[in-house]
DSSP file (Angstrom, degrees, kcal/mol; ACC not computed):
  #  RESIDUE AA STRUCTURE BP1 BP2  ACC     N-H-->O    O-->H-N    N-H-->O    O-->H-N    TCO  KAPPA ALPHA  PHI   PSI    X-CA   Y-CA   Z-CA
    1    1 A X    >>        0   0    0      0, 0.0     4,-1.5     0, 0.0     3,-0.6   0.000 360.0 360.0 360.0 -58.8    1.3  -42.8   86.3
    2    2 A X  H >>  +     0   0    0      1,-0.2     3,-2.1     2,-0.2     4,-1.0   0.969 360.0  52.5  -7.9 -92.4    1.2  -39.8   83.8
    3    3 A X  H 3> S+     0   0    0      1,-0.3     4,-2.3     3,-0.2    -1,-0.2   0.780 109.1  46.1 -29.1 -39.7    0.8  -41.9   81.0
    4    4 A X  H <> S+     0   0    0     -3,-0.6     4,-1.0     2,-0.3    -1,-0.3   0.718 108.9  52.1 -96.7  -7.6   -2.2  -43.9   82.3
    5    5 A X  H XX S+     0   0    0     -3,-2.1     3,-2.2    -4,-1.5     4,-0.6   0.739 111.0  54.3 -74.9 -91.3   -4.0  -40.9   83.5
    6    6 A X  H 3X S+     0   0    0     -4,-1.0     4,-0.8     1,-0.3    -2,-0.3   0.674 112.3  45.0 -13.3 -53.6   -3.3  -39.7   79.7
    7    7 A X  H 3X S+     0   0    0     -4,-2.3     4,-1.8    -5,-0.2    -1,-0.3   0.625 108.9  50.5 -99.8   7.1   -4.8  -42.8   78.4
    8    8 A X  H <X S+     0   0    0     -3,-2.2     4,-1.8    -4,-1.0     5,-0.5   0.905 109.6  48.5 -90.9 -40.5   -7.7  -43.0   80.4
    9    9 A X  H  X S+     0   0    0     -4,-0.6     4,-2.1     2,-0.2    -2,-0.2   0.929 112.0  56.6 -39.3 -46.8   -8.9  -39.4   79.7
   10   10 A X  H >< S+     0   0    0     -4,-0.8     3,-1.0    -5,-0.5     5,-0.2   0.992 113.4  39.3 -48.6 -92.5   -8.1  -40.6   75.9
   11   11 A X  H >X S+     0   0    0     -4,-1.8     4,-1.9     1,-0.3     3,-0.7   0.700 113.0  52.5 -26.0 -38.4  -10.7  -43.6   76.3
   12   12 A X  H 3X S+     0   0    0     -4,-1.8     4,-2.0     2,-0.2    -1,-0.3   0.813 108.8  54.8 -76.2 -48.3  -12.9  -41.7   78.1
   13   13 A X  H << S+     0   0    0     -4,-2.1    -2,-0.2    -3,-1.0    -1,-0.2   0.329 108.6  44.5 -79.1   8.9  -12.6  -39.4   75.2
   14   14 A X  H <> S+     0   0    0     -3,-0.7     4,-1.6    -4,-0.2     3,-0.3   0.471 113.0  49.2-134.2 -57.4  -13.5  -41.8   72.7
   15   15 A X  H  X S+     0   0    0     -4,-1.9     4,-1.1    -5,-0.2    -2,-0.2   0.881 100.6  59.6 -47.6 -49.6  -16.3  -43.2   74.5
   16   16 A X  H  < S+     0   0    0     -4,-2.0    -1,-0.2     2,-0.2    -3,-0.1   0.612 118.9  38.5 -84.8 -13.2  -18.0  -39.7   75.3
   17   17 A X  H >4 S+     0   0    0     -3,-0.3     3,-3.2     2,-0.1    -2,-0.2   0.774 111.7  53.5 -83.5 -85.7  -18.0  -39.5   70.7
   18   18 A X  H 3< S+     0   0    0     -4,-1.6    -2,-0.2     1,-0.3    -3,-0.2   0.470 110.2  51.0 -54.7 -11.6  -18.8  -42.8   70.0
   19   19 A X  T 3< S+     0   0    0     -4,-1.1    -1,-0.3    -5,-0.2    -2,-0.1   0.514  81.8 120.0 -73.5 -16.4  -21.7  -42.4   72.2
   20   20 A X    <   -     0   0    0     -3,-3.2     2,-0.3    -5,-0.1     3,-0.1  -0.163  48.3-141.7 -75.4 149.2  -23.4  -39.5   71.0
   21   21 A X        -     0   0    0      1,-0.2    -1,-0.1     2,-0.0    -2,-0.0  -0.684  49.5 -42.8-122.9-175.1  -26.6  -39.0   69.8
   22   22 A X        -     0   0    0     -2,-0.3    -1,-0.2     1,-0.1     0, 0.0   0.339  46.8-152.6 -31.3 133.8  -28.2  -36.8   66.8
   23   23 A X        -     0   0    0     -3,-0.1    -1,-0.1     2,-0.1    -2,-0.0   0.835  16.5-141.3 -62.6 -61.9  -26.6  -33.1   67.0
   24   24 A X        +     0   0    0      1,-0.0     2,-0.2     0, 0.0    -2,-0.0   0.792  49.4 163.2  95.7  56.3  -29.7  -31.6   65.5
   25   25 A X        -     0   0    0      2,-0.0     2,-0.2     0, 0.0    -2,-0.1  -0.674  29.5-157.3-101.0 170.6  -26.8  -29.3   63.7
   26   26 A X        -     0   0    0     -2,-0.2     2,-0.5    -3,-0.0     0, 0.0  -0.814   6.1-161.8-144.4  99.3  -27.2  -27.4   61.0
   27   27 A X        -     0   0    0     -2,-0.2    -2,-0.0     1,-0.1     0, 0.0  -0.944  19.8-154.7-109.8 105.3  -24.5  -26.1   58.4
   28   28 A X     >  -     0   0    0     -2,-0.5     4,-1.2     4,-0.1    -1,-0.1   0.287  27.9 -89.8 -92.7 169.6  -25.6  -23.5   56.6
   29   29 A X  H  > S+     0   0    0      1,-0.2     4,-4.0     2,-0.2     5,-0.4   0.901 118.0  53.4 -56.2 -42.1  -24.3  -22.5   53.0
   30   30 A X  H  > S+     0   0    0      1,-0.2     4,-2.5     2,-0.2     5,-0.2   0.969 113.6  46.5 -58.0 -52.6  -21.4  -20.2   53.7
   31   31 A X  H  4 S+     0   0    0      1,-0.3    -1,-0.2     2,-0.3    -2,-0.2   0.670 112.1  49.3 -95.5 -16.9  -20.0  -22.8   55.9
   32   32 A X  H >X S+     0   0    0     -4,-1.2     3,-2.7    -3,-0.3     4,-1.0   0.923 110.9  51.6 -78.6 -60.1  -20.7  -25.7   53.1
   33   33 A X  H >X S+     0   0    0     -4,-4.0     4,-2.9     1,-0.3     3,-0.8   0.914 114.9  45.7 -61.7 -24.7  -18.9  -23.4   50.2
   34   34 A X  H 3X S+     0   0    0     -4,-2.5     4,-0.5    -5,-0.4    -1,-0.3   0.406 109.0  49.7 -95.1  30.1  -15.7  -23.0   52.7
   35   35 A X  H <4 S+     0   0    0     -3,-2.7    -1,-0.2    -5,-0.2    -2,-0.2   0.395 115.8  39.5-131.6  14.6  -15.5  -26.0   53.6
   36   36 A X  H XX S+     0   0    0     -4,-1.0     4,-2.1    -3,-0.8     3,-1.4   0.721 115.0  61.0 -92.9 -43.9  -15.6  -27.3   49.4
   37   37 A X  H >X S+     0   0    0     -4,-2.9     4,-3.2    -5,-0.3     3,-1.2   0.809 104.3  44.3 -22.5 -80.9  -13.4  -24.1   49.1
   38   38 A X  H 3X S+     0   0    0     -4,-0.5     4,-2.8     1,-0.2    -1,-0.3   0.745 117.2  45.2 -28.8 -51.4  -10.8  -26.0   51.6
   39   39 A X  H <> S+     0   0    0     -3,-1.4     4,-1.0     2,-0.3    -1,-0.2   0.856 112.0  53.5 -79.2 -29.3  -11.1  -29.4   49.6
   40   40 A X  H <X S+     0   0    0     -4,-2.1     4,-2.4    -3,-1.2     5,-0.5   0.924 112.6  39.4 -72.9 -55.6  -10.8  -27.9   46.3
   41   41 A X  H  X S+     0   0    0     -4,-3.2     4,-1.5    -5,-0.3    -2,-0.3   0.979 105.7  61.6 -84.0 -24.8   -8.0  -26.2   46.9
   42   42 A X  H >X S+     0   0    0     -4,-2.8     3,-2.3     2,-0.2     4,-0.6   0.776 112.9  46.7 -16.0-108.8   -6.1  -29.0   49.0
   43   43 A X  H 3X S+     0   0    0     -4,-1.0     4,-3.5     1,-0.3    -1,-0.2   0.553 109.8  51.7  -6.5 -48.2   -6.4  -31.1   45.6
   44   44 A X  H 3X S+     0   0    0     -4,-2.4     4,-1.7     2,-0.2     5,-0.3   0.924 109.0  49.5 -64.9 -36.2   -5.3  -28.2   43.6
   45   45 A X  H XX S+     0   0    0     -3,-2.3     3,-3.9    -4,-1.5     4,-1.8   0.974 112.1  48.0 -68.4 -80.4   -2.3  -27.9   45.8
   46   46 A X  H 3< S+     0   0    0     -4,-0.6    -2,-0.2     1,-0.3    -1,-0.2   0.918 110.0  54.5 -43.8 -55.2   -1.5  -31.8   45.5
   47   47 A X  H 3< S+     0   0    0     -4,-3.5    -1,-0.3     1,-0.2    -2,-0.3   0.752 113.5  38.8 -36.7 -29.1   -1.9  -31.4   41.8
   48   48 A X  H << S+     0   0    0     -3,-3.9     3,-0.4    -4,-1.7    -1,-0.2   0.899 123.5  40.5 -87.1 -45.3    0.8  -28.4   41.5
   49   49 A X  S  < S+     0   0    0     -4,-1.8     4,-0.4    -5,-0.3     5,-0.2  -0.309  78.9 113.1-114.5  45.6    3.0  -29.8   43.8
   50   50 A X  S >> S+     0   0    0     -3,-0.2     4,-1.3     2,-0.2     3,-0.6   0.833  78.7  57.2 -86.3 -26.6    2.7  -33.8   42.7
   51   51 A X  H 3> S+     0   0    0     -3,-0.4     4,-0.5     1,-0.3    -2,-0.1   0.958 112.7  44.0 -83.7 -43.2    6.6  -33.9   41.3
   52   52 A X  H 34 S+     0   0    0      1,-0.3    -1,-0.3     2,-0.2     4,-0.2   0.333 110.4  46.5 -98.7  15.3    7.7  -32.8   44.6
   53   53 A X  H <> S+     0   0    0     -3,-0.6     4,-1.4    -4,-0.4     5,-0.4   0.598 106.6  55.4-106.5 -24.6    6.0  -34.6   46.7
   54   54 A X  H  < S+     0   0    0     -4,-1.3    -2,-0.2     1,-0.2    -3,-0.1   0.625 110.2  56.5 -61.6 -13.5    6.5  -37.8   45.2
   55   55 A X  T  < S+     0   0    0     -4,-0.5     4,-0.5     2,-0.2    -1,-0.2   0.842 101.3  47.6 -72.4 -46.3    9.9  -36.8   45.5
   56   56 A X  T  4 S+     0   0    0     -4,-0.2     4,-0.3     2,-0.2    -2,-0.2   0.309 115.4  48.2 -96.8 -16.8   10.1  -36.2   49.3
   57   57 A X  S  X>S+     0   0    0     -4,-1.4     4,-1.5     2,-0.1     5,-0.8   0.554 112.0  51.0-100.5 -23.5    8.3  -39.8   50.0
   58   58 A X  T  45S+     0   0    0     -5,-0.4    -2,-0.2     1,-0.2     8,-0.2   0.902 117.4  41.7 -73.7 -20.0   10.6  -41.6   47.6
   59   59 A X  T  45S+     0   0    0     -4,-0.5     4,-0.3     2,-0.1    -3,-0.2   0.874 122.2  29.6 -92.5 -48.3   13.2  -40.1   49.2
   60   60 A X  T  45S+     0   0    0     -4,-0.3    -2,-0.1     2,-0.1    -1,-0.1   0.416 126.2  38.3 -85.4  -1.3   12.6  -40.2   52.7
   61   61 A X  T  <5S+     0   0    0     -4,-1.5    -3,-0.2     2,-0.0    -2,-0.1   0.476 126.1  31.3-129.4 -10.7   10.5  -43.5   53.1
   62   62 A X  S  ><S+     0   0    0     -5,-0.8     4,-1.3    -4,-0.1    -3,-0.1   0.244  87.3 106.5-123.3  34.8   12.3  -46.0   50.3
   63   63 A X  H  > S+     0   0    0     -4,-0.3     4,-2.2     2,-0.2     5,-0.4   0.838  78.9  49.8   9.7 -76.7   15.8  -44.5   50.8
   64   64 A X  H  > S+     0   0    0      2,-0.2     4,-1.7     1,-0.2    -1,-0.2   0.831 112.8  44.6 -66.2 -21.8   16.8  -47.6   52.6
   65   65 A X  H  > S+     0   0    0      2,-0.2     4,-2.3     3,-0.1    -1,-0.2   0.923 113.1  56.2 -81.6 -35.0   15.3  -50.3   49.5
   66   66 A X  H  X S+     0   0    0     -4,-1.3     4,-2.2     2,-0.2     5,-0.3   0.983 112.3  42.3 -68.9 -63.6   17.2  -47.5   46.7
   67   67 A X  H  X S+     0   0    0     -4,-2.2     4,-1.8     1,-0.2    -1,-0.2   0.885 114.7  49.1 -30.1 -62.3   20.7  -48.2   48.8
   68   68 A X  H >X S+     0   0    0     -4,-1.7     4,-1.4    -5,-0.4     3,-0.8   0.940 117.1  38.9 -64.0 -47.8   20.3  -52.0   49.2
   69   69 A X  H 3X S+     0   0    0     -4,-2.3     4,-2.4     1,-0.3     3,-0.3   0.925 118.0  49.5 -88.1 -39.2   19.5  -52.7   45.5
   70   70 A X  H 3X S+     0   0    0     -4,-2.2     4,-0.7     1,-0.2    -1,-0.3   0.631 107.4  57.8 -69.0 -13.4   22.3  -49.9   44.2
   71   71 A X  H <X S+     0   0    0     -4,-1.8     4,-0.9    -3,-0.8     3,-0.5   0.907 103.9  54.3 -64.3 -50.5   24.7  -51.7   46.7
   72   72 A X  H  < S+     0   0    0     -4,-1.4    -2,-0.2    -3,-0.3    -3,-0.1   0.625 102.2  60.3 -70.1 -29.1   24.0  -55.1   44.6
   73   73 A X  H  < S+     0   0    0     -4,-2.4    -1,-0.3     2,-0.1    -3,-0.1   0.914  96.8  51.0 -27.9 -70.2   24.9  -53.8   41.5
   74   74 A X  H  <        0   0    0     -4,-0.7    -2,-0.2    -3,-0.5    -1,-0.1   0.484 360.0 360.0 -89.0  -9.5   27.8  -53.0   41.9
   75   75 A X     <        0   0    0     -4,-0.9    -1,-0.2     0, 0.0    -2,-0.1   0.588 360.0 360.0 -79.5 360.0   29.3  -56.4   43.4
């Protein structure tokens, strides 16, 4: 009963976006430079840290493929 109250509020909440019409916003400069601040450094961040994240998905999401094939080896 939970749940489906939880996914009609969800729907509901989905509808009430996808319905909308013009804001009529305005995002002014500071808020344009933080928010290339943010992207630029995200990127920079992947860039520093590329060894070790390529590490930490090889390792925790083909784990199971590295086993099977190093099992087959060795018969």
């Amino acid at each position: 009963m939970v749940k489906q109250i939880g996914h009609i509020w969800m729907v509901l909440g989905i509808i009430s976006l996808l319905c909308i019409d013009n804001a009529h916003a305005y995002i002014d400069p500071g808020t344009g430079a933080m928010l290339l601040q943010a992207l630029l450094a995200a990127g920079v961040a992947v860039l520093a840290f590329w060894r070790q994240i390529k590490n930490f998905v090889s390792i925790h999401f083909f784990r199971k493929s590295a086993d099977s094939s190093k099992s087959g080896d060795s018969e």
